[in-house]
C-alpha beads as a LAMMPS data file, in Angstrom:
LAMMPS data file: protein, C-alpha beads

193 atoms
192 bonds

1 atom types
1 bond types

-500.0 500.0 xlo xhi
-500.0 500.0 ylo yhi
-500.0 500.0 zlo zhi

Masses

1 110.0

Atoms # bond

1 1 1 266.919 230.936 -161.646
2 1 1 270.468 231.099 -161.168
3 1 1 270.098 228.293 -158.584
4 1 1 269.275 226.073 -160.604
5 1 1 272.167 223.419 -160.982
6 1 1 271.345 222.232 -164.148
7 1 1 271.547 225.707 -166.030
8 1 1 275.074 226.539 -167.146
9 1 1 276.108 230.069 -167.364
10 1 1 279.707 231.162 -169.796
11 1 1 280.912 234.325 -170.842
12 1 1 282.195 234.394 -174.145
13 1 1 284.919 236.520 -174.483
14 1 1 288.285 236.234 -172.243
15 1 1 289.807 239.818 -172.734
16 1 1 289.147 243.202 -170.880
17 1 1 285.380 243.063 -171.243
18 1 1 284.977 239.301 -170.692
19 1 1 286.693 239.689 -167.063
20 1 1 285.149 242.681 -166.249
21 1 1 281.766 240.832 -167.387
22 1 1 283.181 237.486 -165.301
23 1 1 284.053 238.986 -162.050
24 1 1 280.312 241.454 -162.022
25 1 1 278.746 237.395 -162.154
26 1 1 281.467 235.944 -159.351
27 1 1 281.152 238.833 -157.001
28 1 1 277.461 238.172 -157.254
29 1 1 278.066 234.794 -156.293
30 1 1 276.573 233.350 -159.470
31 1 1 278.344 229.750 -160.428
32 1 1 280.076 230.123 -163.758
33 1 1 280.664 227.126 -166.126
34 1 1 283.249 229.042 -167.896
35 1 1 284.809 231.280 -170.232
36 1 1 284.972 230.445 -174.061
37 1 1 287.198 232.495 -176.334
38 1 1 288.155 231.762 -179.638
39 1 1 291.756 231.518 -178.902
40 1 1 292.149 230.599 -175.113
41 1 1 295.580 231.474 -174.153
42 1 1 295.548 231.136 -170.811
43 1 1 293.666 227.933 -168.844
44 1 1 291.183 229.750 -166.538
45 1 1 290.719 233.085 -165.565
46 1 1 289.493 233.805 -161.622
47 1 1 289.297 230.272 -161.653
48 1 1 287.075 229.652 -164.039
49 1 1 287.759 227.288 -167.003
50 1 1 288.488 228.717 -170.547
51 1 1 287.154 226.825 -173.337
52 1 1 287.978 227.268 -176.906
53 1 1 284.881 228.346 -179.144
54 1 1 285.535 225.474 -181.207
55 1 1 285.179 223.310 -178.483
56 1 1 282.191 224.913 -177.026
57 1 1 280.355 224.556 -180.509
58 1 1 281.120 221.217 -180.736
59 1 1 279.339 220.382 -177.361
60 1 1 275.319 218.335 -178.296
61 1 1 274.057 220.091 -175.136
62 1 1 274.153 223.651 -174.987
63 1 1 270.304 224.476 -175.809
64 1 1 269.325 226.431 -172.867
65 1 1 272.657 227.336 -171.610
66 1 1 272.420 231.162 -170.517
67 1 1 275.670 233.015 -172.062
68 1 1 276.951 236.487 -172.245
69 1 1 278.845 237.492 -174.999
70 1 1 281.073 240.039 -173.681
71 1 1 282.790 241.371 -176.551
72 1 1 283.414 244.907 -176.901
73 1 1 283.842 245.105 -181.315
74 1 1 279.930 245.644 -181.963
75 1 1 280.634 243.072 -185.306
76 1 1 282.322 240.166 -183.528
77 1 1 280.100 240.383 -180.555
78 1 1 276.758 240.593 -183.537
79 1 1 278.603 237.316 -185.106
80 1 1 278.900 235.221 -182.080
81 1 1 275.585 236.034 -180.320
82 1 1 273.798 234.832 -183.586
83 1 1 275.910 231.472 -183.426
84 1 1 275.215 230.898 -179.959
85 1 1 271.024 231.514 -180.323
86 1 1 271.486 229.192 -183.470
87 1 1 272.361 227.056 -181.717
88 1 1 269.835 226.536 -178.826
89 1 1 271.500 228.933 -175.964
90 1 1 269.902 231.952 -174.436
91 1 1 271.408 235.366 -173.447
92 1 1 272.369 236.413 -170.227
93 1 1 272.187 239.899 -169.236
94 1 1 274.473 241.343 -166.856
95 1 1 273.948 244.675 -164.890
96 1 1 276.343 245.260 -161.964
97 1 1 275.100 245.838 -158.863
98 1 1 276.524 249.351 -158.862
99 1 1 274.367 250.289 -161.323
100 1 1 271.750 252.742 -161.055
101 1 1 268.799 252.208 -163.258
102 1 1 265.531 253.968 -163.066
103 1 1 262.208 253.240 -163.292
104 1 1 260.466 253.102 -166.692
105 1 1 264.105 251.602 -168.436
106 1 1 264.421 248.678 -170.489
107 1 1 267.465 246.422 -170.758
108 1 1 266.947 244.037 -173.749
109 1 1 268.226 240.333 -173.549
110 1 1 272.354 240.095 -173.721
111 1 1 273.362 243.536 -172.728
112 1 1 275.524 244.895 -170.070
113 1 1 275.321 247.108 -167.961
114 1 1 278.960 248.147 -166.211
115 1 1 279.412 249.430 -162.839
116 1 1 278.835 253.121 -161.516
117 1 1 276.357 253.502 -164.552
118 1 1 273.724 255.617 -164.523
119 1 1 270.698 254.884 -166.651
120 1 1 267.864 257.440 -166.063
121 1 1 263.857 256.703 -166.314
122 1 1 262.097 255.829 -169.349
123 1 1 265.349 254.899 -171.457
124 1 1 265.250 252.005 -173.806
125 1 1 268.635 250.034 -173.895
126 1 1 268.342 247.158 -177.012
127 1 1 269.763 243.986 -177.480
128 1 1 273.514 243.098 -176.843
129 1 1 274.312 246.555 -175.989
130 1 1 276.926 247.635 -173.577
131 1 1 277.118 250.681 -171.433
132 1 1 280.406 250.711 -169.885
133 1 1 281.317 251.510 -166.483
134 1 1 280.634 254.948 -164.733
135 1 1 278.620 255.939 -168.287
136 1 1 275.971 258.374 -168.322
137 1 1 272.432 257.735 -170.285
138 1 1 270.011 260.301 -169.609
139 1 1 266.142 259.966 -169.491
140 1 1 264.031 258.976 -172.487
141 1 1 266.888 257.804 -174.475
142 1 1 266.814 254.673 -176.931
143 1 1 270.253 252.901 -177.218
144 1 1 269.410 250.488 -180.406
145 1 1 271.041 247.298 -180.670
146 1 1 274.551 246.035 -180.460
147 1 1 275.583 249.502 -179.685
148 1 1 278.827 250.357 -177.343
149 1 1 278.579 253.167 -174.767
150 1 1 282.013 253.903 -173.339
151 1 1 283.258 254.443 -170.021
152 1 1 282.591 257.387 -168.804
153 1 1 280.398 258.408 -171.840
154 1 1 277.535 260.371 -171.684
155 1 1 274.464 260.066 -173.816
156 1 1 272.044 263.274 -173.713
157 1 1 268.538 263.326 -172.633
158 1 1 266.101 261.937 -175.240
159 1 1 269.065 260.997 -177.853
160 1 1 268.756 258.298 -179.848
161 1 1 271.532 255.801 -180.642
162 1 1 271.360 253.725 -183.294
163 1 1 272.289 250.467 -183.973
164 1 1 276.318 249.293 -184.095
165 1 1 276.978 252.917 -182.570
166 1 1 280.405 253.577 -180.768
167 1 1 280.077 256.080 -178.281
168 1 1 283.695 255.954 -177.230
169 1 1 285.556 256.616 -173.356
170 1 1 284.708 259.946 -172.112
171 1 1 282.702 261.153 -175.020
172 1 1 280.130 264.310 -174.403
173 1 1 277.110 265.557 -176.640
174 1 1 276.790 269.019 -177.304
175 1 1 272.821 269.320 -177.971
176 1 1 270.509 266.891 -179.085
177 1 1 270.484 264.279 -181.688
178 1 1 270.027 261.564 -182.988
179 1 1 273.346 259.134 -184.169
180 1 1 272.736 257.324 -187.189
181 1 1 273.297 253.338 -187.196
182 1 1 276.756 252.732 -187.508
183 1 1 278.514 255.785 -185.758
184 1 1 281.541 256.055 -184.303
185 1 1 282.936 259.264 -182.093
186 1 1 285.872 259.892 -181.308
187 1 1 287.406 259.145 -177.172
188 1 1 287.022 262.657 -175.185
189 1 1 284.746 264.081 -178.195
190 1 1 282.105 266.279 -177.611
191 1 1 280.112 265.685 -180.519
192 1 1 278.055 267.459 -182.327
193 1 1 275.288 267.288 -185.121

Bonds

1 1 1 2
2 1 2 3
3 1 3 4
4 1 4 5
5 1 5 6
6 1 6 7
7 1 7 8
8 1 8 9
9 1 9 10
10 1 10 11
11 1 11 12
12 1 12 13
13 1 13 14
14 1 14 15
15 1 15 16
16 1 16 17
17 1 17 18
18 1 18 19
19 1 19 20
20 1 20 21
21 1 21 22
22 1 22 23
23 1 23 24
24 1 24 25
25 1 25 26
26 1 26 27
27 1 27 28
28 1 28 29
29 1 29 30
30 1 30 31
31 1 31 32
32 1 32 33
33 1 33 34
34 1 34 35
35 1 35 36
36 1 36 37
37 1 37 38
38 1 38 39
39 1 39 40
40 1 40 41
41 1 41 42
42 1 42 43
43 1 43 44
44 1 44 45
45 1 45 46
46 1 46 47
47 1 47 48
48 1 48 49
49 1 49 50
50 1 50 51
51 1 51 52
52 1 52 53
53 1 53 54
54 1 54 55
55 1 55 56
56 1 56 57
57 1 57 58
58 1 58 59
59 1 59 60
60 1 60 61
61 1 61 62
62 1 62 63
63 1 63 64
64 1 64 65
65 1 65 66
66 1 66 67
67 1 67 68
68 1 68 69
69 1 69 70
70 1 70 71
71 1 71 72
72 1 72 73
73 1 73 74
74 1 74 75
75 1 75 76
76 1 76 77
77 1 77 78
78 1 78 79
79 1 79 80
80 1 80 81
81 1 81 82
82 1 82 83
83 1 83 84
84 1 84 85
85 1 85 86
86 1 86 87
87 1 87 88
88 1 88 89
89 1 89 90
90 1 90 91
91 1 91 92
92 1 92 93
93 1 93 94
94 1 94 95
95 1 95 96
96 1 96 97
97 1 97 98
98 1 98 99
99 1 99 100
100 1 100 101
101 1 101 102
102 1 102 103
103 1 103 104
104 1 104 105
105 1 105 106
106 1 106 107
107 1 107 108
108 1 108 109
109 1 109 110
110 1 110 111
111 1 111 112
112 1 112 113
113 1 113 114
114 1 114 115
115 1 115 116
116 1 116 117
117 1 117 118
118 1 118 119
119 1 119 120
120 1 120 121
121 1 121 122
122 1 122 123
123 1 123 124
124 1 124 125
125 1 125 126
126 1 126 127
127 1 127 128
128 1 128 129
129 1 129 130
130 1 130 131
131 1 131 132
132 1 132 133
133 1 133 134
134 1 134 135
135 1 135 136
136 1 136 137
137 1 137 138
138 1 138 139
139 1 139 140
140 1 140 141
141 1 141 142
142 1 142 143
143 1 143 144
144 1 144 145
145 1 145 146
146 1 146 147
147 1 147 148
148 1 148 149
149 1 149 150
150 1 150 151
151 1 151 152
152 1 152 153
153 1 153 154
154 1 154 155
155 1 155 156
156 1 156 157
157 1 157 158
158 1 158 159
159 1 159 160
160 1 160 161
161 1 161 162
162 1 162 163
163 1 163 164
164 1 164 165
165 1 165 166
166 1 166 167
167 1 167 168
168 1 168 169
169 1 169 170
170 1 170 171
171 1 171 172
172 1 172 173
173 1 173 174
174 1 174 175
175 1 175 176
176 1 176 177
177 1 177 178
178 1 178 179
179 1 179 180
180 1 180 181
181 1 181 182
182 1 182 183
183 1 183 184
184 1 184 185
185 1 185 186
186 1 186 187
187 1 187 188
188 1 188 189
189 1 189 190
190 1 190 191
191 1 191 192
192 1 192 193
């Protein structure tokens, strides 16, 4: 549990995502260790510490640290949760409180889930995915891994999203379908087959 004082939680990542991520896990009143980035420019951020990655990698005890990789580039955020589980730490899935998920809906291990989001029943949402705040996934819809659903986006009922999909802001689907792995729309889209 989250209580527990000798678990310590980080987000990884300091930019736009990262303190959106940071401040869903403060407002919660969840103790964070700290922020790592892999080029800190700034000493904390709402008070938390930022760490260097370098320096975070270098520590002998982060096996069973729970961390958060709050990246929004589906590569980069791919590349450092596989470093991090390599090395002994688990992810940390965030879902703001906002949030509206419904019953039947999965949300795999290191994925997050932004605020005003609506996920409807029976929807499968992978691993280190992010649906971004106020984003729309309707019912009996499977967003695959590492995939990026942006604000405001709306994923149609049944689709299914695959793997190191962009979904950009505002985006709309006109029908349904499937997105191959590695899509990318366009922001305000409404995409089609």
């Amino acid at each position: 549990s989250f209580e527990d004082t000798r678990i310590s939680i980080y987000v990884f990542g300091g930019g736009g995502l990262g303190k959106v991520v940071l401040a869903t896990l403060l407002d919660a009143n969840i103790q964070v260790s700290g922020v790592i980035d892999d080029n800190p420019c700034v000493p904390a951020i709402f008070d938390c510490p930022v760490i260097s990655a370098a320096e975070y990698f270098y520590r002998t005890q982060i096996t069973g640290d729970l961390v958060h990789v709050a990246i929004g580039n589906n590569d980069i955020r791919l590349e450092k949760t596989e470093q991090i589980v390599q090395l002994g730490a688990k992810l940390l899935t965030v879902i703001h409180p906002t949030a509206t998920i419904f019953r039947g809906t999965t949300v795999g291990l290191g994925s997050f889930i932004g605020a005003a989001c609506v996920i409807n029943s029976n929807t499968i949402v992978g691993e280190s995915a992010i649906v971004n705040t106020g984003a729309i996934v309707e019912h009996d819809c499977n967003i695959d891994d590492y995939s990026f659903i942006g604000v405001r986006a709306v994923v149609g009922a049944g689709m299914k999203v695959g793997r190191h999909c962009v979904i950009k802001a505002g985006t709309i689907p006109e029908g349904h379908f499937d997105l191959p792995d590695n899509t990318s729309t366009q922001i305000g889209e409404i995409y089609r087959r």
